[in-house]
N, C-alpha and C positions, 0 to 999 in steps of 0.2 A: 598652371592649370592643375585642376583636379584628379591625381591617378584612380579616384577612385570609380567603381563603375556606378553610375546614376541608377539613381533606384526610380523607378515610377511611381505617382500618386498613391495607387491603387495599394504597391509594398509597404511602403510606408505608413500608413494611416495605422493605429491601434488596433483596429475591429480587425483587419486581416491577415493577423500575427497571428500565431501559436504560441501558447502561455509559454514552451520552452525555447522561441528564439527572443533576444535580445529586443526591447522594443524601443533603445533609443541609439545611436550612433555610440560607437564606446567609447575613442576617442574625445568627444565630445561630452561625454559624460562625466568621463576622469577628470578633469579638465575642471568642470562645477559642483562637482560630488563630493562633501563634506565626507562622508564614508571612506573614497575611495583615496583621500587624502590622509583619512586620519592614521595615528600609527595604531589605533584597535580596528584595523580592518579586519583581518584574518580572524579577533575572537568573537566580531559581531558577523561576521559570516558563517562561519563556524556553526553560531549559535543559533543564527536563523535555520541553518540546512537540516539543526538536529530537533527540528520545532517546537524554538524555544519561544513564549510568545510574545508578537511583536510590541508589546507593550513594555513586558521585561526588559526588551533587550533594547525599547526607546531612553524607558526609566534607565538604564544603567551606561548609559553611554550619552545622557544628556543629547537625544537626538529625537528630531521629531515623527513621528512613526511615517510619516505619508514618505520621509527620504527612506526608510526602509525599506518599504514598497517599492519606491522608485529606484533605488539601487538592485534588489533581488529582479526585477523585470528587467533593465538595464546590461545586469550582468548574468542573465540565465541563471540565477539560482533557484528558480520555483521550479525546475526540472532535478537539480542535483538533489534537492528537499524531497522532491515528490520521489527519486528511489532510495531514499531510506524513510519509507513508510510502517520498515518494524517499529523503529526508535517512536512515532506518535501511538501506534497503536500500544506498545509499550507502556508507554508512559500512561496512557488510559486505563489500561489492566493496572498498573501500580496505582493509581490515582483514585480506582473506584470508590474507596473507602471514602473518601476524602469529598464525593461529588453528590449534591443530594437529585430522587428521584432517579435514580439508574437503576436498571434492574438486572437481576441474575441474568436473562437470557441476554443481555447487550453486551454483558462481561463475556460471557462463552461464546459468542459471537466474534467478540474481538480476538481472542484466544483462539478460536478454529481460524479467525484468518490472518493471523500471527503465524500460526503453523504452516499456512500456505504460502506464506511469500519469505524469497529467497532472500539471503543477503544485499542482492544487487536491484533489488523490488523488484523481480517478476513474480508473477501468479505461476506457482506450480502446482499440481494435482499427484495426491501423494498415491504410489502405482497400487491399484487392486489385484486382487487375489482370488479367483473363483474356481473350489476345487468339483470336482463334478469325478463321479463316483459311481459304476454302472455294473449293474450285478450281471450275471452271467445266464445266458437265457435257460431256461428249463425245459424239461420236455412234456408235452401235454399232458400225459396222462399222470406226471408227479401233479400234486397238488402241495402248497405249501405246509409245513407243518405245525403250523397255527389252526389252523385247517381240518387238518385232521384228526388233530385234538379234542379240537370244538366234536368233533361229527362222533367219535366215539365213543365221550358222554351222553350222550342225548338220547333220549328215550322218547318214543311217541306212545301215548294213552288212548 
């Protein structure tokens, strides 16, 4: 018999995954996975998590992109990828030169939210500062001495 525990219809089907769990049996997968056979598993995993793209990394490993897909979905790596989202944005700010129709403000863009996110991809908000400054009350019958600068110029005709 099967130890394993029975998943129902409803788990299983594709549409009611979450992009970061697994969406095929792993066992099962390892098993028919050209990827997970191969001995460049580690540098085409690697490669995908650091967004490298999947075309490159089909072209260089003589693999057909769709198993790249089906491996990174398989073995959870569109979750390990998606927290190192500096390494893409990165590579965008590096690349700008290089991309036609980009503009200034997409580059600073990328670059402010570069700054916000941590090493381990979360969004952090970098802490404010508001100093506040409060003069000391006066007493009524002072008037400021702006004031009474102005008033003892002035002459009426």
């Amino acid at each position: 018999m099967n130890d394993s525990p029975q998943q129902s219809p409803e788990s299983s089907s594709p549409r009611s995954r979450g992009k970061t769990e697994p969406t095929a049996d792993l066992k099962h997968h390892q098993l028919r996975c050209s990827i997970c056979r191969s001995q460049s598993l580690g540098q085409i995993e690697e490669a995908f998590i650091s967004w490298e793209s999947v075309d490159v990394i089909a072209g260089t490993y003589a693999i057909p992109r769709c198993s790249v897909y089906r491996h990174a979905h398989a073995t959870g790596l569109f979750a390990r990828r998606d927290r190192n989202i500096r390494r893409a944005l990165g590579l965008l700010i590096h690349r700008a030169d290089k991309v036609r129709d980009v503009s200034a403000d997409s580059i600073i863009r990328a670059a402010q939210t570069l700054a916000r996110i941590n090493e381990r991809g979360e969004w952090t908000t970098p802490p404010t500062r508001v100093i506040v400054t409060r003069e000391a009350p006066r007493p009524a019958d002072e008037a400021p001495a702006s004031q009474s600068r102005q008033g003892a110029g002035s002459t009426t005709a």
